[in-house]
Biopython code that builds the backbone (N, CA, C, O; Angstrom):
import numpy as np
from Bio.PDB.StructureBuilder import StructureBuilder

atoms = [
    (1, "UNK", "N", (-12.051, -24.480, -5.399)),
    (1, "UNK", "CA", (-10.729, -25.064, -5.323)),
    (1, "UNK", "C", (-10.864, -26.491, -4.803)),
    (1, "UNK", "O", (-11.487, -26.527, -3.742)),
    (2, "UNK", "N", (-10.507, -27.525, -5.195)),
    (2, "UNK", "CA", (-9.994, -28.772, -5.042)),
    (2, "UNK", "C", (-8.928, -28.730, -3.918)),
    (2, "UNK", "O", (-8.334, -27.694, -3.616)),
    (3, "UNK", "N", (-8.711, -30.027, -3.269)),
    (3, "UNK", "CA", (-7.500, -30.497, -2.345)),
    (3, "UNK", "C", (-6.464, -30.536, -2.889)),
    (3, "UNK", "O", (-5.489, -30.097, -2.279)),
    (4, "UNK", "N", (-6.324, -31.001, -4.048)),
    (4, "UNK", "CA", (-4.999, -31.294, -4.614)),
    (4, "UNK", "C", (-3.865, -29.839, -5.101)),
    (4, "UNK", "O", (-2.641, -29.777, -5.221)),
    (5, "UNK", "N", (-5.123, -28.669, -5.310)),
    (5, "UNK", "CA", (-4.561, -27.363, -5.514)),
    (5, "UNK", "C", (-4.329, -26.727, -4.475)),
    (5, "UNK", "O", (-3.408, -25.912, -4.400)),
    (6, "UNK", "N", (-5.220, -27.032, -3.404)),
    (6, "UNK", "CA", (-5.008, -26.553, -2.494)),
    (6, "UNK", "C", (-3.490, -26.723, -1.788)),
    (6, "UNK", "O", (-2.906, -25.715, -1.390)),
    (7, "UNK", "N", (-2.916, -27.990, -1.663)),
    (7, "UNK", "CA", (-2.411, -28.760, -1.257)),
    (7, "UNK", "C", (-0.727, -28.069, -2.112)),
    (7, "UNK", "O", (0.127, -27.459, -1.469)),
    (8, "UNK", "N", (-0.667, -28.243, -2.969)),
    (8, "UNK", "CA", (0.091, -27.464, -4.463)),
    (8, "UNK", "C", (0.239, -26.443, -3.735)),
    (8, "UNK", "O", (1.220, -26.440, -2.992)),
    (9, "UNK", "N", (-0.632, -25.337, -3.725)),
    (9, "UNK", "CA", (-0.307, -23.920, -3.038)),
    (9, "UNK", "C", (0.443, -23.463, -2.048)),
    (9, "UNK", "O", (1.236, -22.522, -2.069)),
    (10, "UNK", "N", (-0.026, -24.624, -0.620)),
    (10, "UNK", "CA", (0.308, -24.861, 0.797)),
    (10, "UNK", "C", (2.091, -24.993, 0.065)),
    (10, "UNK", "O", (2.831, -24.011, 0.036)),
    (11, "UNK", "N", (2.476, -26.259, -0.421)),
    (11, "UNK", "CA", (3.552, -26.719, -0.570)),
    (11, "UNK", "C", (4.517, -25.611, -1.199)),
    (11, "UNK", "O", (5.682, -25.451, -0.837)),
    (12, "UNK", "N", (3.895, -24.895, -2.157)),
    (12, "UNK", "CA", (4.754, -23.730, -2.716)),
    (12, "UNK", "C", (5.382, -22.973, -1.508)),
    (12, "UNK", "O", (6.570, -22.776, -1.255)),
    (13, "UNK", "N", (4.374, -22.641, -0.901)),
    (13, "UNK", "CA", (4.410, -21.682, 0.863)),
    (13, "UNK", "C", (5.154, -21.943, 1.369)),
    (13, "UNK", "O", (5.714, -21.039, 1.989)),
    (14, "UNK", "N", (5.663, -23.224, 1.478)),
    (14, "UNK", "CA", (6.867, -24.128, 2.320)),
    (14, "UNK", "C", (7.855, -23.953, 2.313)),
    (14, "UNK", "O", (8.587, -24.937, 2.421)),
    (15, "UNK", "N", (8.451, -22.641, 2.187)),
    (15, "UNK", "CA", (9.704, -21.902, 2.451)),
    (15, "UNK", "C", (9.149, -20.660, 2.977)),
    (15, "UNK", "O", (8.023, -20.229, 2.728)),
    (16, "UNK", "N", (10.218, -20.003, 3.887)),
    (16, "UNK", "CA", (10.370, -19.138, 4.185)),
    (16, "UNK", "C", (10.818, -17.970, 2.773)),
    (16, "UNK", "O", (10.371, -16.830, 2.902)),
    (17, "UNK", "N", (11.394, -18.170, 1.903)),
    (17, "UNK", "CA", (11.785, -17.351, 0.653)),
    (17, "UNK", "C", (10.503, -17.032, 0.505)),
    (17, "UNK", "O", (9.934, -16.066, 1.013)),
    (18, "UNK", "N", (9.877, -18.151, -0.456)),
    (18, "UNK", "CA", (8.787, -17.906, -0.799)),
    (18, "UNK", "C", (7.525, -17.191, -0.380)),
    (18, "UNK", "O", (6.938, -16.265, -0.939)),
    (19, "UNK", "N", (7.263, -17.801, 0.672)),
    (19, "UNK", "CA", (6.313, -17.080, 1.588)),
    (19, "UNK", "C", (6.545, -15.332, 1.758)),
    (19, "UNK", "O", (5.573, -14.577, 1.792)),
    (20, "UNK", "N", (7.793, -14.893, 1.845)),
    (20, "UNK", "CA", (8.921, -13.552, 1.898)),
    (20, "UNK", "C", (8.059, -13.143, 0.302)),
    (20, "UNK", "O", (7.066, -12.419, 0.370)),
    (21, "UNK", "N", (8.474, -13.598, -0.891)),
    (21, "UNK", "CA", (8.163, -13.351, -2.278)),
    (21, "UNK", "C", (6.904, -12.783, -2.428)),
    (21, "UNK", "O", (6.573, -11.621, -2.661)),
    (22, "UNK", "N", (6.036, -14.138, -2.199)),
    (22, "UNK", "CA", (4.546, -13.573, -2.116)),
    (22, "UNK", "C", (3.890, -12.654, -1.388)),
    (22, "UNK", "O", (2.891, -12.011, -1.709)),
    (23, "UNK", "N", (4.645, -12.624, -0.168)),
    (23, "UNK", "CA", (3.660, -11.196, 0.467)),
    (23, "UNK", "C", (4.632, -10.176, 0.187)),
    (23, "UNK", "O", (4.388, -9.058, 0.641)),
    (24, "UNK", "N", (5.449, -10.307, -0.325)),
    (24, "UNK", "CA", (5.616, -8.583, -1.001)),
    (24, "UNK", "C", (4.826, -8.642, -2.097)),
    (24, "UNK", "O", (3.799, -8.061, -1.745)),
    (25, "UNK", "N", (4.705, -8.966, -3.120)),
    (25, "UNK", "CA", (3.564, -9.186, -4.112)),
    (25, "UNK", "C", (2.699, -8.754, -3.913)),
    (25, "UNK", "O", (2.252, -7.830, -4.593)),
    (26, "UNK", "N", (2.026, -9.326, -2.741)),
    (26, "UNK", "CA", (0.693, -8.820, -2.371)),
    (26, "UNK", "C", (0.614, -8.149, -2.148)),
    (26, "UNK", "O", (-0.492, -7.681, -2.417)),
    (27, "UNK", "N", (1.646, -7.152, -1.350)),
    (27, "UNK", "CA", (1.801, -6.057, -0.510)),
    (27, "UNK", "C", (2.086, -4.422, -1.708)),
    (27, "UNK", "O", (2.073, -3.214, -1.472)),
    (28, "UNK", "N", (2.351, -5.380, -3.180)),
    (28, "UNK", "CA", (2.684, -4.146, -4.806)),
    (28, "UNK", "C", (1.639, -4.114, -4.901)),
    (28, "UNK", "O", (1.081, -3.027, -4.747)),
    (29, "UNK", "N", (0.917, -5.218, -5.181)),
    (29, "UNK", "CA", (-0.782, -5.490, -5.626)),
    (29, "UNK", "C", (-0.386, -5.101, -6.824)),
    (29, "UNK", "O", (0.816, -4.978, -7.058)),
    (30, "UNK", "N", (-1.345, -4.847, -7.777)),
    (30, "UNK", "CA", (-1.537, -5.560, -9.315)),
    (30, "UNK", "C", (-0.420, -4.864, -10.370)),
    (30, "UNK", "O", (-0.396, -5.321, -11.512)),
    (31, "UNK", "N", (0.765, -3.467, -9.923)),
    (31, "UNK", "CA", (1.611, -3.387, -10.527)),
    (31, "UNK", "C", (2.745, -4.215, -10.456)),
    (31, "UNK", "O", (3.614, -4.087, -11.318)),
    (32, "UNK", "N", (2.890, -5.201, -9.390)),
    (32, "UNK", "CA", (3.772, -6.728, -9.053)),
    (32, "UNK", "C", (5.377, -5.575, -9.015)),
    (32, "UNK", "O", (5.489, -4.354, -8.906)),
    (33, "UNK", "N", (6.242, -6.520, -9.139)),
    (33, "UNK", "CA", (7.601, -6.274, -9.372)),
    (33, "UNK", "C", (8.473, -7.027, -9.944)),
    (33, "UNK", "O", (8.302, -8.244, -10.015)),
    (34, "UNK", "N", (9.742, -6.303, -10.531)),
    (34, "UNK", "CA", (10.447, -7.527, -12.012)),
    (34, "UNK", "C", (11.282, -8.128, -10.571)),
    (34, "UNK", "O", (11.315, -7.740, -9.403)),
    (35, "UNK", "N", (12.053, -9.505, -11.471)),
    (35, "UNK", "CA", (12.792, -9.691, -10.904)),
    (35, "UNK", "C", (13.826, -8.910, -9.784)),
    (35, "UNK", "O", (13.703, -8.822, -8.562)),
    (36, "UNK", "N", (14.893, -8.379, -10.685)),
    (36, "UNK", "CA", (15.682, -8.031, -9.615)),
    (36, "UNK", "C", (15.345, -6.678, -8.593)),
    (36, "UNK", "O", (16.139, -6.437, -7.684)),
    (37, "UNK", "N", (14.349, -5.967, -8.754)),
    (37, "UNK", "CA", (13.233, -5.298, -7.131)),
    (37, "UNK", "C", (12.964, -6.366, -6.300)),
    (37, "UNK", "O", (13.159, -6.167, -5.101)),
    (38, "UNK", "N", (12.499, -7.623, -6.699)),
    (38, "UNK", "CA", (12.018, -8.519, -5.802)),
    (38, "UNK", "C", (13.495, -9.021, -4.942)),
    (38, "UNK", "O", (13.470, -8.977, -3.712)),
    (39, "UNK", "N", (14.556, -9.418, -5.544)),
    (39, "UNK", "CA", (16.028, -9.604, -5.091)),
    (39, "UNK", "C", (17.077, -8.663, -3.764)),
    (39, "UNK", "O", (17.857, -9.089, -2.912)),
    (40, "UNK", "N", (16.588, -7.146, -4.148)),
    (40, "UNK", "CA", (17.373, -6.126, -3.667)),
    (40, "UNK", "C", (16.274, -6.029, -2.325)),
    (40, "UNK", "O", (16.582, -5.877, -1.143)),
    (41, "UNK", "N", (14.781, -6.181, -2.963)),
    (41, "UNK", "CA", (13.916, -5.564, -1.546)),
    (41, "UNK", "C", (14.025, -7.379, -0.428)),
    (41, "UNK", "O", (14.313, -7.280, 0.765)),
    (42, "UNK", "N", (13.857, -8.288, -0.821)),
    (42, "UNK", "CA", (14.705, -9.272, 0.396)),
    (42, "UNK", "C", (15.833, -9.589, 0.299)),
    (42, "UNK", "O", (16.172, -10.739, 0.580)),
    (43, "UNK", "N", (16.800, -8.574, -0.162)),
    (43, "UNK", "CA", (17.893, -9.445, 0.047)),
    (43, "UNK", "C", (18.556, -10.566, -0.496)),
    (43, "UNK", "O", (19.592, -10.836, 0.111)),
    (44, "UNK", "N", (18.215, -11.513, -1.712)),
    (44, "UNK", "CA", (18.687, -12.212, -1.959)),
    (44, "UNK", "C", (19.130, -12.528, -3.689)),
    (44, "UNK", "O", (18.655, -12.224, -4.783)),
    (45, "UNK", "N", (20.045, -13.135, -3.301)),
    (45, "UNK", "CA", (20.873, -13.872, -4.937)),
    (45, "UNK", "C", (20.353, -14.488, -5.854)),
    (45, "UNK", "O", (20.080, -15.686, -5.792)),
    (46, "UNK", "N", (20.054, -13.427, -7.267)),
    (46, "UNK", "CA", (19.316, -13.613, -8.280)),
    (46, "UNK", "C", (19.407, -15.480, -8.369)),
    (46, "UNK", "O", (18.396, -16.123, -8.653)),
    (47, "UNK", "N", (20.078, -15.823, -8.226)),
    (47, "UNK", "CA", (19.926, -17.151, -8.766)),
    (47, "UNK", "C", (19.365, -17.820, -7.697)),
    (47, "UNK", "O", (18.952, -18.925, -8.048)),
    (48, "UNK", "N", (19.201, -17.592, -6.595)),
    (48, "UNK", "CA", (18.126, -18.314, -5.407)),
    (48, "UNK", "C", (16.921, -17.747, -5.657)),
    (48, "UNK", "O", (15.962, -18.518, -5.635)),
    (49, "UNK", "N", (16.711, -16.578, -5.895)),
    (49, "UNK", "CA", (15.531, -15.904, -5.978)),
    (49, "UNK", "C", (14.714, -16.813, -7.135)),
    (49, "UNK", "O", (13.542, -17.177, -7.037)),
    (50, "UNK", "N", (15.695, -17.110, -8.342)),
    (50, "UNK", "CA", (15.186, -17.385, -9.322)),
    (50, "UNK", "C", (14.470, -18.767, -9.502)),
    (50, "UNK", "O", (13.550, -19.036, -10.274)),
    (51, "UNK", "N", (15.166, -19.647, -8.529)),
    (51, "UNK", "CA", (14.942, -20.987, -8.210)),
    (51, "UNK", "C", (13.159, -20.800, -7.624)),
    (51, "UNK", "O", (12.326, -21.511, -8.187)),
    (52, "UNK", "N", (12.755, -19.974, -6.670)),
    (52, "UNK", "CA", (11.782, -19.752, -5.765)),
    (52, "UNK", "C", (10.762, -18.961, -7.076)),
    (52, "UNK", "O", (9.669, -19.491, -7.274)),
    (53, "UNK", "N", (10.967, -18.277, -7.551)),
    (53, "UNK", "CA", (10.053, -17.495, -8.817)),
    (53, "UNK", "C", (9.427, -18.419, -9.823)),
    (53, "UNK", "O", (8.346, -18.188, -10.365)),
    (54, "UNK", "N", (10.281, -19.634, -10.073)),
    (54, "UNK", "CA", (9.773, -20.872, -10.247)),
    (54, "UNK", "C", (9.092, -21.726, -10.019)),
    (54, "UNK", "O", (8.393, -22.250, -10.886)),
    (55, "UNK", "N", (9.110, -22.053, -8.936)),
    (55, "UNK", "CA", (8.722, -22.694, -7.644)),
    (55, "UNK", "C", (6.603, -22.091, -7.672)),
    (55, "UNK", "O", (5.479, -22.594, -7.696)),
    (56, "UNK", "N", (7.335, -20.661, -7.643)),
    (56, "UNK", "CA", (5.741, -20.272, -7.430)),
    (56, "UNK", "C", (4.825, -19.911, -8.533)),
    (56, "UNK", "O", (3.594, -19.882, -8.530)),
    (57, "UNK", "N", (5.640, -19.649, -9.448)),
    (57, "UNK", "CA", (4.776, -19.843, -10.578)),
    (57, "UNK", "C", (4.331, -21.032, -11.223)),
    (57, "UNK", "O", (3.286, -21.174, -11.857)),
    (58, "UNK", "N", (5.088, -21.745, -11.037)),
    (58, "UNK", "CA", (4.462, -23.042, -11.798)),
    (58, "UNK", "C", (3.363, -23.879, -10.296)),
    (58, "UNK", "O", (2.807, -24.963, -10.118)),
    (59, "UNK", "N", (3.521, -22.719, -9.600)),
    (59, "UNK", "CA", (1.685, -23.414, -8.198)),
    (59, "UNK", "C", (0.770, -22.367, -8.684)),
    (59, "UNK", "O", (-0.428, -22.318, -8.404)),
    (60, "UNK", "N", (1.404, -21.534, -9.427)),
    (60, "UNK", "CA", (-0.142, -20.659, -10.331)),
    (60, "UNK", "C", (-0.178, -19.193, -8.909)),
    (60, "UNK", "O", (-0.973, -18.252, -8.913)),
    (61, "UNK", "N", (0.877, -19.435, -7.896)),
    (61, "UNK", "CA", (0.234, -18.024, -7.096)),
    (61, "UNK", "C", (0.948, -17.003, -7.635)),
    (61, "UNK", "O", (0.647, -15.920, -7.133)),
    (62, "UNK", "N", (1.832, -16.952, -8.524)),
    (62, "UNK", "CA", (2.654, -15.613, -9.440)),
    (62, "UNK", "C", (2.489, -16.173, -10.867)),
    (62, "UNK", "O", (2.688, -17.266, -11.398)),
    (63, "UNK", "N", (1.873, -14.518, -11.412)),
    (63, "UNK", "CA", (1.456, -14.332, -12.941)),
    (63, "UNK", "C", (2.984, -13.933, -13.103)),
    (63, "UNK", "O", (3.597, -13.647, -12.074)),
    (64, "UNK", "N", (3.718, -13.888, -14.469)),
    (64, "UNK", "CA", (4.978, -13.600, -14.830)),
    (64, "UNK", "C", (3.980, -12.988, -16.024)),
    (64, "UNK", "O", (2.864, -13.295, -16.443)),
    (65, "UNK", "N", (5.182, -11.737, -16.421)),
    (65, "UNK", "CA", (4.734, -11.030, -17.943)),
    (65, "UNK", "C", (5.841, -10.841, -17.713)),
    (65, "UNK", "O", (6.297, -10.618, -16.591)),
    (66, "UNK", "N", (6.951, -10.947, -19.566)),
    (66, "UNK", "CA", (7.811, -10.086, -20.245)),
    (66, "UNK", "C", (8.160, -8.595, -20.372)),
    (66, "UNK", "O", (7.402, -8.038, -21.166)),
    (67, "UNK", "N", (8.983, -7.867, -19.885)),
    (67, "UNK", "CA", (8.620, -6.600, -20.755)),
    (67, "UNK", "C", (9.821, -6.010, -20.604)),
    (67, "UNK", "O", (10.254, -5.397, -19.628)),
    (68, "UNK", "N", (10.432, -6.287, -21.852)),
    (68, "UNK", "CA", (11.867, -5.951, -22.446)),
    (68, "UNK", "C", (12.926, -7.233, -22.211)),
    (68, "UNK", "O", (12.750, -8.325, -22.751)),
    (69, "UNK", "N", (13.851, -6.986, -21.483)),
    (69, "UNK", "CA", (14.695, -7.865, -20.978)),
    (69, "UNK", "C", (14.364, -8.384, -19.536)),
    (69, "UNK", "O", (15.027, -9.302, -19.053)),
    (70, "UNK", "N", (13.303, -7.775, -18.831)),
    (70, "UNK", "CA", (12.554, -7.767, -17.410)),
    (70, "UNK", "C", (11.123, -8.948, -17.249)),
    (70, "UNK", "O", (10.074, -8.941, -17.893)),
    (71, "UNK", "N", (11.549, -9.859, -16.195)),
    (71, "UNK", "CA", (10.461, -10.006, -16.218)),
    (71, "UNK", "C", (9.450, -9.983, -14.796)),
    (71, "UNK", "O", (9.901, -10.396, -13.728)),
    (72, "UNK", "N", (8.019, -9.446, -14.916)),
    (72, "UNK", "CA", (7.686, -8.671, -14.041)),
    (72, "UNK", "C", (6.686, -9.541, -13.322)),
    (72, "UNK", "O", (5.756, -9.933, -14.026)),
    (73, "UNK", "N", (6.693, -10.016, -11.743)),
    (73, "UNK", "CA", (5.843, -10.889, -11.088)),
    (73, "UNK", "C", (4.822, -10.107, -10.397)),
    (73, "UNK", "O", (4.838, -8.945, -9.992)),
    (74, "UNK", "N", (3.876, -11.075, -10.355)),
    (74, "UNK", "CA", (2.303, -10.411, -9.899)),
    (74, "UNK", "C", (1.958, -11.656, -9.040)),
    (74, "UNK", "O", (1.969, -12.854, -9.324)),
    (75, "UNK", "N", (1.651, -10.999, -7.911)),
    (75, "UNK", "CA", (0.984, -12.016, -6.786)),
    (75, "UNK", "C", (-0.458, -12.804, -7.698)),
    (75, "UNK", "O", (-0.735, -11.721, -8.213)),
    (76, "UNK", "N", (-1.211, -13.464, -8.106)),
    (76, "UNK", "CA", (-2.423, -14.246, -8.290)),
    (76, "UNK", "C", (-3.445, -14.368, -7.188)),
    (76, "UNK", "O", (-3.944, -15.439, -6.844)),
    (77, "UNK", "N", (-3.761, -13.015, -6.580)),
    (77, "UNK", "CA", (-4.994, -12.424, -5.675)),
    (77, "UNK", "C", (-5.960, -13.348, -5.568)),
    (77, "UNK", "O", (-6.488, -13.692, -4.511)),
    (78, "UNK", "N", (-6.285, -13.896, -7.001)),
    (78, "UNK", "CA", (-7.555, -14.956, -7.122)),
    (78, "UNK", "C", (-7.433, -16.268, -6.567)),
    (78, "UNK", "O", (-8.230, -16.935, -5.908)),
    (79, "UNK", "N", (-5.895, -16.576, -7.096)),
    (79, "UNK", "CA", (-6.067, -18.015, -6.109)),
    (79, "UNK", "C", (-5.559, -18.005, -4.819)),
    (79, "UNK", "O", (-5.568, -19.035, -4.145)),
    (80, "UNK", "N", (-5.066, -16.832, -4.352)),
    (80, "UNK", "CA", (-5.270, -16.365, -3.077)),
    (80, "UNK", "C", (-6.475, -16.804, -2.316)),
    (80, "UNK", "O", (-6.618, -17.770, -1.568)),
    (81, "UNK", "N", (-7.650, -15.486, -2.831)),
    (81, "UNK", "CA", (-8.655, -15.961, -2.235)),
    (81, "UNK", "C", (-9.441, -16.919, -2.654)),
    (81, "UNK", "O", (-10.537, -17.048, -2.108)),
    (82, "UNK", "N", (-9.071, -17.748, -3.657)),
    (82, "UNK", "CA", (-9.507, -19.061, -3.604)),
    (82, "UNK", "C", (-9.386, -20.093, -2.299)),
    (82, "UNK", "O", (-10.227, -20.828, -1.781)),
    (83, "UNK", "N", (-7.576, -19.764, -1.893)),
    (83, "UNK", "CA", (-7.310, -20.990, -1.051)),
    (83, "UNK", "C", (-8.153, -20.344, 0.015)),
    (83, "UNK", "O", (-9.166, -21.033, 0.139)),
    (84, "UNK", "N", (-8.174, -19.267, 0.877)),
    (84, "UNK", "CA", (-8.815, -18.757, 1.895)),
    (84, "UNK", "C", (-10.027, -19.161, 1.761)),
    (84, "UNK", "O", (-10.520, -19.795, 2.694)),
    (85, "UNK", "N", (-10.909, -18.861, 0.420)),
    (85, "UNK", "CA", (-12.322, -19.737, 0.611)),
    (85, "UNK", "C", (-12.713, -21.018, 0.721)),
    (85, "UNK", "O", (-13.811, -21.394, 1.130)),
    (86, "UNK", "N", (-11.497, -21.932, 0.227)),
    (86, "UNK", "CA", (-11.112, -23.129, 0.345)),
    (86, "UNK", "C", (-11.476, -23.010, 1.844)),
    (86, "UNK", "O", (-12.661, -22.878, 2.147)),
    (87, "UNK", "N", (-10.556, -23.049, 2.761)),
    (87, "UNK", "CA", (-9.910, -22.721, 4.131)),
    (87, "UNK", "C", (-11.344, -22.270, 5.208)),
    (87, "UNK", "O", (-11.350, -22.635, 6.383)),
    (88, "UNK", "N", (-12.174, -21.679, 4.779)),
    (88, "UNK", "CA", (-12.860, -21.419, 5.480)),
    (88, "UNK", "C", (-14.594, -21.834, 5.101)),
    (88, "UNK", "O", (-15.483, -21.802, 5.953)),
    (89, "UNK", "N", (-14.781, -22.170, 3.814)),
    (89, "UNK", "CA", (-15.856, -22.442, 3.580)),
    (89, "UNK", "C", (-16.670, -23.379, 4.485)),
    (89, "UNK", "O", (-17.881, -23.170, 4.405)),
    (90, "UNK", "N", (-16.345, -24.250, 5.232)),
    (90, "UNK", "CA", (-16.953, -24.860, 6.176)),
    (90, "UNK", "C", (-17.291, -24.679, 7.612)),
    (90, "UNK", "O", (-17.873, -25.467, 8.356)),
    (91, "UNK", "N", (-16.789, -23.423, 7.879)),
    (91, "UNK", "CA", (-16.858, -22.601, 9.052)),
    (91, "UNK", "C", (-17.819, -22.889, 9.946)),
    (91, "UNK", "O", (-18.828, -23.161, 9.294)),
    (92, "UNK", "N", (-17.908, -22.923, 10.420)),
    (92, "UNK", "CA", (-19.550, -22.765, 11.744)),
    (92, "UNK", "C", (-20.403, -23.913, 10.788)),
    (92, "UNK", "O", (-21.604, -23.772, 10.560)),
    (93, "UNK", "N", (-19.775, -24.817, 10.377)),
    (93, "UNK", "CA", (-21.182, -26.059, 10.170)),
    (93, "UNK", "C", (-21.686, -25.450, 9.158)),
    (93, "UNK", "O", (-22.898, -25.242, 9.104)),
    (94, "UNK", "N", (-20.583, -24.942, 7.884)),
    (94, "UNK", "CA", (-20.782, -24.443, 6.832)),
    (94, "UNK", "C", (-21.457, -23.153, 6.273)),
    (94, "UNK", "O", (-21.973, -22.866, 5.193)),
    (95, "UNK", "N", (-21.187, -22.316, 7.756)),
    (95, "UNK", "CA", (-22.325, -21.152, 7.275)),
    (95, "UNK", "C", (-21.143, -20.275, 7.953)),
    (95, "UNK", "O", (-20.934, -19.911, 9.110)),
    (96, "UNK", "N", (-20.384, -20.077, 6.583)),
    (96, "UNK", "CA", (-19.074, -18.865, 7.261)),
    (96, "UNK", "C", (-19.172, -17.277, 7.723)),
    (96, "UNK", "O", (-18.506, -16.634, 8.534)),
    (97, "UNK", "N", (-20.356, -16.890, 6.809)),
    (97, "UNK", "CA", (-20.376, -15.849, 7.489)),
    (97, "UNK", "C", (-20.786, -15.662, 8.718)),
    (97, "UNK", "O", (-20.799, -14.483, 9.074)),
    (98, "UNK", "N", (-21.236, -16.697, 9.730)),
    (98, "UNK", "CA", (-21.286, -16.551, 10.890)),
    (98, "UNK", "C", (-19.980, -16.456, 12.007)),
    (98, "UNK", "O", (-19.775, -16.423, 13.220)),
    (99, "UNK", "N", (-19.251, -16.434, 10.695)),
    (99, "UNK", "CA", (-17.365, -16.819, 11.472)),
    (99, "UNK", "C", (-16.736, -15.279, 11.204)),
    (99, "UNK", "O", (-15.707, -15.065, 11.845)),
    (100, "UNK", "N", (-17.255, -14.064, 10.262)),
    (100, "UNK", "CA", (-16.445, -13.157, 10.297)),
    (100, "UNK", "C", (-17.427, -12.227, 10.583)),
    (100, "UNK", "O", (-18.638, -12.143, 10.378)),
    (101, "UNK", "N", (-16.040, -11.122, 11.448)),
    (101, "UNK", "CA", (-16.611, -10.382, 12.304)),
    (101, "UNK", "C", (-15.894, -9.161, 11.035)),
    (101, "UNK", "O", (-15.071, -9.366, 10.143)),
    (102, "UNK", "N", (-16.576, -7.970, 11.415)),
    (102, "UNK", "CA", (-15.717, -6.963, 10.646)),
    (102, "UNK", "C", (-14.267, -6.217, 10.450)),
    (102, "UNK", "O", (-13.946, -5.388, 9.598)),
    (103, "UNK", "N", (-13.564, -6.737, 11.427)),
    (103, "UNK", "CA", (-11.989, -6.835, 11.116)),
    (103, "UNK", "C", (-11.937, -8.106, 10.742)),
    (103, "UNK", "O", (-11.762, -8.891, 11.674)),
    (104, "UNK", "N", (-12.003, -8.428, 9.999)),
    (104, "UNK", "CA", (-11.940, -9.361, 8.949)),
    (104, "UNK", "C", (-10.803, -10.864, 9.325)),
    (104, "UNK", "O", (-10.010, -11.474, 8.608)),
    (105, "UNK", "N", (-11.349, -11.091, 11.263)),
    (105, "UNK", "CA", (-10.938, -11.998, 11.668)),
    (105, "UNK", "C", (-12.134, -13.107, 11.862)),
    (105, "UNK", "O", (-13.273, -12.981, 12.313)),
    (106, "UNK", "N", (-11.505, -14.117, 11.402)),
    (106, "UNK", "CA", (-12.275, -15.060, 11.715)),
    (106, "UNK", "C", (-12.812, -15.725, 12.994)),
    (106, "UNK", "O", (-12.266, -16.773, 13.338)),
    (107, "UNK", "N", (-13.843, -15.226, 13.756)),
    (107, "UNK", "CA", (-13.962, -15.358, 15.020)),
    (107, "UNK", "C", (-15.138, -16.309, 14.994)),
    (107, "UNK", "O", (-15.880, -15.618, 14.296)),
    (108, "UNK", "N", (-16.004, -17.653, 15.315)),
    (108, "UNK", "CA", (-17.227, -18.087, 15.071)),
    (108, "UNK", "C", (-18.267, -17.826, 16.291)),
    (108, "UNK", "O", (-18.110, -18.617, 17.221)),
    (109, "UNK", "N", (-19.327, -16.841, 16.472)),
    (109, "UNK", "CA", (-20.126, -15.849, 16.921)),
    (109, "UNK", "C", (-21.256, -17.284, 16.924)),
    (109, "UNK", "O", (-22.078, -17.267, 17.840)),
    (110, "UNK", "N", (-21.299, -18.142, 16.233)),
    (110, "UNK", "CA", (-22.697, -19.075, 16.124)),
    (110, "UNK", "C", (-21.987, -20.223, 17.128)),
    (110, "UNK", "O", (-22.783, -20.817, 17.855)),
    (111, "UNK", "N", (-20.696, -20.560, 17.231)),
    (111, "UNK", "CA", (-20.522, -22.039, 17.144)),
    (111, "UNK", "C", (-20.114, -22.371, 18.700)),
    (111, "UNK", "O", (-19.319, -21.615, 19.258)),
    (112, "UNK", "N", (-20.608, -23.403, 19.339)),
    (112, "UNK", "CA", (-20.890, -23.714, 20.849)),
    (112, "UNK", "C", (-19.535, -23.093, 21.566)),
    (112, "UNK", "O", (-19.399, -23.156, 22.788)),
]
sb = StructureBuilder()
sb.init_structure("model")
sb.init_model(0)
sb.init_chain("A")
sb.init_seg("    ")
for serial, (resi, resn, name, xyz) in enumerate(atoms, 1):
    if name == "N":
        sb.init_residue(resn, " ", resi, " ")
    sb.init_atom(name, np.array(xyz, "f"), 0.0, 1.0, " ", f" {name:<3s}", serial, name[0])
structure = sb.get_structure()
């Protein structure tokens, strides 16, 4: 991942909606949810929702597929952990696995 995508991603994040959107997404994992599930489970007005479904798909972190009159969002796992490898690849003076411990927090075990 590049800065500039990186950067794209961060900015999508930059709501509270959104941020709300995507981790339910993440939280369906790869069967996603159509529009209006995503609306009823936070709460909000198809046409705000719809503004934000936008928003994040065109930063590439929600896949959209058709199916019927529905259309059904999928979190993008990959550039997920893209940005996270982004995010951490330089860890401990570039040697990250010296930064994760097995709860899968980033703690650095090498670094002064």
């Amino acid at each position: 991942m590049d800065q500039p995508t990186a950067i794209t991603v961060f900015e999508s994040l930059a709501s509270s909606v959104r941020l709300d959107v995507f981790r339910l997404l993440v939280k369906q994992g790869p069967q996603g949810l159509v529009a209006g599930e995503i609306a009823a489970a936070l709460d909000l007005p198809a046409t705000n929702l719809s503004f934000h479904l936008k928003a994040l798909t065109q930063s590439g972190l929600l896949a959209v597929t058709q199916e019927g009159r529905f259309q059904r969002y999928r979190a993008n796992m990959a550039l997920m952990s893209d940005l996270i490898g982004y995010l951490t690849d330089e860890c401990c003076g570039g040697h990250p696995e010296a930064c994760l411990r097995p709860n899968a927090i980033p703690v650095c075990t090498e670094c002064p």
